[in-house]
N, C-alpha and C positions, 0 to 999 in steps of 0.2 A: 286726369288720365295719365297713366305712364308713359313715357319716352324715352328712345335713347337717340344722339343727335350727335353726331362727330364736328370737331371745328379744326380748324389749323389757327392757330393762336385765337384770335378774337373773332377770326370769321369762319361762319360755317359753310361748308365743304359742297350744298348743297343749289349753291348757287349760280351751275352750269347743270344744261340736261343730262341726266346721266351721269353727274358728275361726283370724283374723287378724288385720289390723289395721284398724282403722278411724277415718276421716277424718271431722271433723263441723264446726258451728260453734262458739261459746260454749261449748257442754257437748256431754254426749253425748246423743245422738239429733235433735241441734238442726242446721237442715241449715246448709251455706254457700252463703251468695252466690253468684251466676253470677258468672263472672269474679272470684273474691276466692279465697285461700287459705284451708284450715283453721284454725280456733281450736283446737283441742285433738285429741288421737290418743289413742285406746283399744284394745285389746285388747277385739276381739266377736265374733260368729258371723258364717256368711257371708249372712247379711241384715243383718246391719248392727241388731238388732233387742235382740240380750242383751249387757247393760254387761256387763265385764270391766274389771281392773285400768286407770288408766290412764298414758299413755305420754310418754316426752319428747314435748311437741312441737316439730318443728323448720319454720319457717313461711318459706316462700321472702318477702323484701322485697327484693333486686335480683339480678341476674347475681353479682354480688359478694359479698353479704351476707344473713344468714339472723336472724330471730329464734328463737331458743335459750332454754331452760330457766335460770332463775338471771343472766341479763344482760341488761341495758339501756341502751345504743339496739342497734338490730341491729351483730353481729358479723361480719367475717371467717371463711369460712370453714373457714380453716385454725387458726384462733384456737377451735375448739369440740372439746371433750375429749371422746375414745371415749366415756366413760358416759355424756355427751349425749346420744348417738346414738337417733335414732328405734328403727332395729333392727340386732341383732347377729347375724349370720351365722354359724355355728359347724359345725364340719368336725370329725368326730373319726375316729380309726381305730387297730387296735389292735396296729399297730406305727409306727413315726414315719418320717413319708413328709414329702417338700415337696411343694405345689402352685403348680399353673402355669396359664396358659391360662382365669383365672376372670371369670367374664361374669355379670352381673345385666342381668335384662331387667325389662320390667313389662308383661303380657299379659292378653286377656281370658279367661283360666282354662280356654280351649281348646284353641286352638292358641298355641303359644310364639313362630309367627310374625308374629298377631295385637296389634296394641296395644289396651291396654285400651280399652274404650269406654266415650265420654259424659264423659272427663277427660282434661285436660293434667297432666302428672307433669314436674314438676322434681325430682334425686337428686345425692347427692355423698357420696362416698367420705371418712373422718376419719382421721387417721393421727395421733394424737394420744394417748399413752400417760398422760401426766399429768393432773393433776385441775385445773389452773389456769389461766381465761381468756387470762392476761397474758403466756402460753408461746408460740409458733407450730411449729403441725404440721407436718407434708409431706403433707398430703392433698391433695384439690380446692381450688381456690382460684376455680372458676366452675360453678356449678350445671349439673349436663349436662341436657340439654334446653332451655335458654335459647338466644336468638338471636345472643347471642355468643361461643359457646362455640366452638372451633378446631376440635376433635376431640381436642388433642393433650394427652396429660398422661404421669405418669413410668409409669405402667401399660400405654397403648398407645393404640391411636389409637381413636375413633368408627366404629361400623361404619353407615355412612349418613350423609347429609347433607342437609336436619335427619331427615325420617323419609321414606323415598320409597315406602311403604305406598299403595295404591291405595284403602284403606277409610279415606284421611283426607286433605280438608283441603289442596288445595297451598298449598307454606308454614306450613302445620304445625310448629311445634316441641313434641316431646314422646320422654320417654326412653317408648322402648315397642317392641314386634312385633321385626320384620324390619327397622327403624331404627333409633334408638340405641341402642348397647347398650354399657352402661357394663361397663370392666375393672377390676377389682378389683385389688389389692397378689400379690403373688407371698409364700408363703411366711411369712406374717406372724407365725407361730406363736401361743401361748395369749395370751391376752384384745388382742393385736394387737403385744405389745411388740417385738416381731423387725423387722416391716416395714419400718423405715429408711426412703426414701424410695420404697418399694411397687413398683421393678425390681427391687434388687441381691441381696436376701437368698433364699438357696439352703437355708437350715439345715430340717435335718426334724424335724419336732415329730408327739406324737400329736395335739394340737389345733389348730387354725387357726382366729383369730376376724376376721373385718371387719367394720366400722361403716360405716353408711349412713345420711346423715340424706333423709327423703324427705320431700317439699312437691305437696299436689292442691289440684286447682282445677275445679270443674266447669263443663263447655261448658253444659251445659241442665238443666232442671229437672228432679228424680226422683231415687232414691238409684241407686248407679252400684254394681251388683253383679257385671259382669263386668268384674274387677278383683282381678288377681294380679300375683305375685310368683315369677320363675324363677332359679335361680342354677345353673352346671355350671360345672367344671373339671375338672382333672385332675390327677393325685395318683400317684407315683413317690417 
């Protein structure tokens, strides 16, 4: 039977009720700045209320570069190693299929056409098998939902431009709803090592993993609990 199963490094997300991931400042339960990025990622419930393990975190600092777990000054994109990742995407099924057609949205836990509310989310995709800063991936190389971002990468193109959702904002940039909606590697097989540059590889595996590093930042004050995470493809 198929599956798709989120983890934050080795462990999965799924082991508080209700639970996913959550964005804070300094520590956990400590909020962030209007207009600032996250200090730390954890693993909570869906109030945002019971600590849980905590999480790479991966902190948007430009269109280009991201603060990451273990390096300083901010790096490269594509310079940050899958087990960096905020969160890993995992696909399994009990015969070996490829998949295609995979889309990460970020939504307000209703409707999948909805963008989260009461937050800008910047996301990027890591194709990065190796454990060492010094390497360069073939992942993202511009945070999707930034203001510079083309649409274009080796996955597919942006669906929207930047979000042309009616519950936000003209001029709005944010990966979210019925606007950006990031594509994912084709096919990447177990812990991501297949992916190659995230079009070309066909091969079928029982597992399929992707890495996502994600970066929030909230519009207004209060904790922002309509706020998810949707992922579909399809699997042949």
């Amino acid at each position: 039977m198929a599956s798709i199963d989120f983890y934050a490094g080795t462990t999965a997300i799924n082991n508080i009720s209700g639970s996913g991931l959550g964005f804070f400042g300094g520590s956990f339960g400590q909020s962030v700045e209007l207009n600032k990025w996250q200090g730390t990622t954890f693993i909570t419930n869906g109030n945002g209320t019971t600590q849980g393990g905590a999480v790479n975190n991966v902190k948007y600092s430009t269109d280009t570069l991201a603060f990451a777990p273990s390096v300083v000054p901010a790096t490269g994109l594509k310079y940050i190693p899958n087990e960096k990742a905020t969160l890993n995407v995992r696909f399994t099924n009990a015969t070996a299929v490829k998949t295609q057609n995979v889309k990460m949205r970020i939504f307000d836990r209703v409707n999948k056409a909805h963008p989260a509310s009461g937050v800008t989310t910047r996301a990027f995709e890591l194709l990065h098998p190796q454990s060492s800063y010094g390497i360069e991936g073939s992942g993202d190389s511009i945070w999707w939902g930034s203001s510079s971002h083309t649409g274009a990468d080796a996955q597919g193109t942006q669906q929207g431009s930047p979000n042309p959702s009616s519950r936000l904002p003209a001029g709005t940039n944010t990966v979210g709803g019925s606007g950006i909606i990031i594509p994912l590697a084709k096919s990447p097989g177990p812990s991501g090592f297949y992916a190659g540059n995230g079009s070309a590889n066909v091969g079928q595996y029982k597992q399929h993993d992707w890495y996502v590093g994600i970066s929030a930042s909230p519009d207004s004050i209060g904790s922002k609990t309509q706020y998810g995470l949707y992922v579909s493809l399809e699997y042949l």
